[in-house]
N, C-alpha and C positions, 0 to 999 in steps of 0.2 A: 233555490239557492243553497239549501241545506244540504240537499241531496247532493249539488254539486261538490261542495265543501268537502262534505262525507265520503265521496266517492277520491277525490285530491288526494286525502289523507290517507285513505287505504290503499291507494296505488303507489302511495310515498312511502308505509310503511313495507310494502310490497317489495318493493325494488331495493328497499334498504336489506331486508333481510335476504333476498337474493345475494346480493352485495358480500354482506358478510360471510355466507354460508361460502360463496364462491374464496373468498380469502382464508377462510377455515381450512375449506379443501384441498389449500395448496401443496401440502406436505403428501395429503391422500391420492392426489391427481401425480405428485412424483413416482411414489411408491408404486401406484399401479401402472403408470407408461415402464416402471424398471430401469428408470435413467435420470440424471439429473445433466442439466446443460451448465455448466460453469465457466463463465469467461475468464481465460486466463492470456497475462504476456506473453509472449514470443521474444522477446529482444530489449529483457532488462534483467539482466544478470545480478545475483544466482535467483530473485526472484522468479521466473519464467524466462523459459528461454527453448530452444531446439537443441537437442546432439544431432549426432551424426545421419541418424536416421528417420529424422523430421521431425521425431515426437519431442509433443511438453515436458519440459525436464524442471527442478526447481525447487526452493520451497514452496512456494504458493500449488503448483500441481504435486507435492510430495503428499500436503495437507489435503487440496482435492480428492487425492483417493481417499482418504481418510474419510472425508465424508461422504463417500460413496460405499466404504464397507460397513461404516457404521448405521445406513439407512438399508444394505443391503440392495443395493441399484448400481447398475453402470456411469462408471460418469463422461460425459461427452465435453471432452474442453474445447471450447471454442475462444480462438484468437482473436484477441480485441485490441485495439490500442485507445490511447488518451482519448483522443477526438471522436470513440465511437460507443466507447465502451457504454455510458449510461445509457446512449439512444438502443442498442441492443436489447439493455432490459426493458426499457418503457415498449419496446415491439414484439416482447416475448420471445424475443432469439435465443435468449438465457434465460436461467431462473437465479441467477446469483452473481454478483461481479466479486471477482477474488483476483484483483490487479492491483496490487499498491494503491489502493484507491485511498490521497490522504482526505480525513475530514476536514470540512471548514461546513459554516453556518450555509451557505448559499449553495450546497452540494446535497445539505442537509433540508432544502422545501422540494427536491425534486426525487432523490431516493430514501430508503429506511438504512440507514446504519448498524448492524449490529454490534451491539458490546456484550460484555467486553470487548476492546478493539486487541487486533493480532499481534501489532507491530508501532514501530515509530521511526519513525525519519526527519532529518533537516539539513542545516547547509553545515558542511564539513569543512577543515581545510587540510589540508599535508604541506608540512614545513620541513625545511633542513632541520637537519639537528643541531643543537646547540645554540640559536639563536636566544636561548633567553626567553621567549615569548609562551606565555601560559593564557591569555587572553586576549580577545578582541580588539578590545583598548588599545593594544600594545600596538598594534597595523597600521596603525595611523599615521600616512606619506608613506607607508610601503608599499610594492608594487608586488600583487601578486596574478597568476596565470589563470583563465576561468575558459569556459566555451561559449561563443559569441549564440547568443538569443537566451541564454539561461538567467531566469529570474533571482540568481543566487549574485548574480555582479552587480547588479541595481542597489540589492538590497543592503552588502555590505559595504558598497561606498556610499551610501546614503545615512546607514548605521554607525559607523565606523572611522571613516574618510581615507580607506584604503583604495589603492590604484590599480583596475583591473585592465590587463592587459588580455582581450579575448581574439584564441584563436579559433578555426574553422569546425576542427574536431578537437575532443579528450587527448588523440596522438600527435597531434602538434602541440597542444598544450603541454603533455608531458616532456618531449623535448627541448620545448623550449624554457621547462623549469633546471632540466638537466645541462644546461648550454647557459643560464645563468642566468638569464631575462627576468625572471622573476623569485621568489624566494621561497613559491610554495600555489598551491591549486587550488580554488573553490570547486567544490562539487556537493553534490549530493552525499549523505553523509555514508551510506549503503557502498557509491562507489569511490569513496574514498577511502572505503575498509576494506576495497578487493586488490585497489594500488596497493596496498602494505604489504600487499602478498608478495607484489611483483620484487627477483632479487634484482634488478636495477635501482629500484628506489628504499634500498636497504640503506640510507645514509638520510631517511626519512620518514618523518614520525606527526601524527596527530595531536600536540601539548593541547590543545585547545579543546572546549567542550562542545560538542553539538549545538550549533545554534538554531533557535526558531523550529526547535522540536514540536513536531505534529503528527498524531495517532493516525493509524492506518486501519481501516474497518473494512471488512464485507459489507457487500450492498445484496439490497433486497427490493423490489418498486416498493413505495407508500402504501399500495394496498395490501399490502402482506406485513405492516409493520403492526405488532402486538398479535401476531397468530402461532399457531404449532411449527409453524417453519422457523420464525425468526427465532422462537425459544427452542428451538432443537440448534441452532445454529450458535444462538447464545450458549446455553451449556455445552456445548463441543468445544468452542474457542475458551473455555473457563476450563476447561479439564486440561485442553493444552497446557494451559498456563498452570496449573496444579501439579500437575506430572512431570514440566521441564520439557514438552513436547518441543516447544516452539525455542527453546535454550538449543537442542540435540540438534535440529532446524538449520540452526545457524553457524554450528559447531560443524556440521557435516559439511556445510557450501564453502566453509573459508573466512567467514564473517566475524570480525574481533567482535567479543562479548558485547553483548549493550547491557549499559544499567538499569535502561528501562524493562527491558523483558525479567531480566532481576526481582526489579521490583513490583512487577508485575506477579513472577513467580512466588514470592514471599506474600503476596498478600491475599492470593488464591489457596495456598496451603494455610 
């Protein structure tokens, strides 16, 4: 019985150290294939997206390279969306998800988050001007224009008790804020800072602050959490943020300032 016991325990410390050695290696196993696989969007602007000539354009692939010259490796972006992007890494398709990927707890038992996180997003709104309205509060029996399945109409009429009238896409909604229907737009807070750009909706503006702001991290599988990847990955998004990388970032796409990268900024220096 001893010997059995004996022999359990060495085959469990065995595999353990296997285990580990293989998560150690992850950063060495990059460096030596010469490439790093990173999933990135396609079709969520200025975060990831296509020009003209199919390739990944963006912040998040501007920063991909970035971490491709800094390990000195190729990087291969591969397109992911919502619904696939984690099972990607858990199959080894990727070594990294660099997709707006926001944190929450339940995101957090199935991959490794790196922090510092990159970014921050939440629900936005774009209002006429001049209404007055500096908060939330203030929406209350106003009807304003959203995109039908977006988790941002739920939340503010349930928060709030404002009246989402949602259309099919973003360009009927915009429309129909311009035609009178409503007095302003939920979205996302990212695309609601690329409308400002547009000069049709120059006769409107964001008074309100970002609600239900929520950090944005790289992912990594759990078994690479606490190794030389994750801490190469860590101190890269921490120089970012030291240097004003991830400010220049968002200055170049069209992105009105956020306070948070700000204060992100200032507390990295």
């Amino acid at each position: 019985m001893k010997s059995i016991m004996k022999f359990i325990v060495c085959a469990s410390v065995a595999a353990s150290s296997l285990s580990a050695h293989a998560d150690i290696d992850a950063l060495a196993q990059i460096k030596q294939a010469g490439v790093i696989k990173i999933g990135v969007n396609t079709d969520y602007k200025p975060f990831g997206m296509r020009n003209e000539s199919g390739q990944s354009v963006g912040i998040e692939p501007d920063l991909a390279k970035d971490i491709g010259k800094r390990l000195g490796v190729k990087v291969e972006m591969v397109p992911v969306q919502t619904s696939n992007r984690i099972q990607y890494l858990q199959q080894g398709r990727i070594d990294l998800i660099f997709a707006s990927l926001t944190f929450n707890q339940e995101r957090a038992k199935v991959v490794s988050f790196i922090q510092p996180f990159y970014y921050a997003g939440g629900t936005g709104l774009l209002l006429k001007k001049g209404l007055g309205i500096t908060k939330w509060e203030q929406l209350k029996g106003r009807t304003i224009c959203g995109v039908q399945g977006a988790y941002y109409n739920r939340a503010v009429t349930e928060k709030y008790g404002v009246n989402v009238s949602a259309f099919a896409d973003l360009s009927q909604a915009t429309n129909a804020m311009l035609n009178n229907a409503c007095i302003g737009i939920v979205e996302d807070s990212t695309v609601t800072g690329q409308l400002l750009r547009d000069p049709k909706l120059s006769g409107f503006d964001s008074p309100v602050p970002v609600d239900d702001l929520s950090p944005w991290g790289m992912a990594v599988t759990t078994a690479n959490a606490n190794t030389p990847l994750s801490k190469f990955l860590s101190d890269t998004v921490a120089s970012w943020h030291k240097n004003g990388d991830l400010i220049a970032e968002e200055r170049k796409w069209g992105l009105p300032p956020s306070d948070w990268l700000q204060q992100q900024h200032a507390a990295q220096k």
